[in-house]
C-alpha positions, 0 to 999 in steps of 0.5 A: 513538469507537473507540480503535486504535493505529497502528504499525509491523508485526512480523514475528509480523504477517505472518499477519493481514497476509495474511488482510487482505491477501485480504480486500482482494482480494475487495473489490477483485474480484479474490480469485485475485490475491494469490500472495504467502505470509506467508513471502514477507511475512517474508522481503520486509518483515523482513529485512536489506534490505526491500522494503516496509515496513508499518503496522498498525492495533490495536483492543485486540490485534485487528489490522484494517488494514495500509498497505504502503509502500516507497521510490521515485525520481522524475528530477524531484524525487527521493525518493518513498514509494508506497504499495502498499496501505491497508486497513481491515476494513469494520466500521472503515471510517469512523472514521479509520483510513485518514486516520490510515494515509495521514498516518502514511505522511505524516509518514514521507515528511516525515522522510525527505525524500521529495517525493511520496507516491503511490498507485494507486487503481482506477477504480471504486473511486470511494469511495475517489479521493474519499478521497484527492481530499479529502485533497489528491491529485490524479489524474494519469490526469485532471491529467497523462494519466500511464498504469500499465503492468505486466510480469509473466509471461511479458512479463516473462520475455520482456523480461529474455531476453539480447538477441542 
């Protein structure tokens, strides 16, 4: 039985988040995909109105996971916490860690009067959809036929261009 400690991440955490974050990425297959900075991560998550909020996880000092999280809103129900990511360096895997992540989020959601927690999963990742399943998610890809859109550069600069 290992002991770790949940808790709410600090600013002085932006630096390890960001290691984690990458590393998270090239589990993920996907290594050029982060862009963000530890700055950005201050800046974003620390200031006087954050745009995510985040978790990590202590082994005695060592930080080896982290869980951002922000709010959202649904037209039919109302408040819902997403969260962005979970992860936990593959040595700790196994342990707990991440159900202690998701029901830390949880718990949040349930404070804060939120009546879904959501988050996306890649299809391949078939360790983790299981995961999540044996916890109570459901797939909405599969359960409702729901599709993920994103965009980003140029579509984006595109779309926010005054119309004529």
């Amino acid at each position: 039985m290992i002991e770790y400690k949940i808790r709410d991440a600090k600013k002085e955490d932006c630096a390890v988040i960001r290691e984690l974050i990458q590393e998270l990425a090239d589990y993920e297959k996907m290594p050029d995909g982060p862009k963000v900075s530890v700055e950005e991560l201050v800046n974003d998550g620390f200031g006087p109105n954050p745009y995510f909020y985040a978790l990590v996880c202590q082994v005695n000092t060592k930080i080896i996971g982290y869980s951002i999280y922000f709010y959202t809103y649904s037209t039919w129900e109302g408040r819902v916490v997403y969260i962005e990511d979970i992860y936990v360096q593959e040595s700790y895997r196994g342990k707990g860690i991440g159900t202690a992540f998701i029901k830390h989020v949880a718990k949040i959601a349930v404070s804060k009067s939120c009546q879904r927690l959501e988050l996306s999963v890649l299809n391949w990742n078939t360790a983790s959809r299981k995961f999540y399943e044996s916890l109570g998610g459901v797939d909405l890809t599969e359960s409702e036929g729901w599709n993920k859109y994103r965009f980003s550069g140029n579509a984006l600069l595109d779309l926010a261009k005054e119309s004529a």
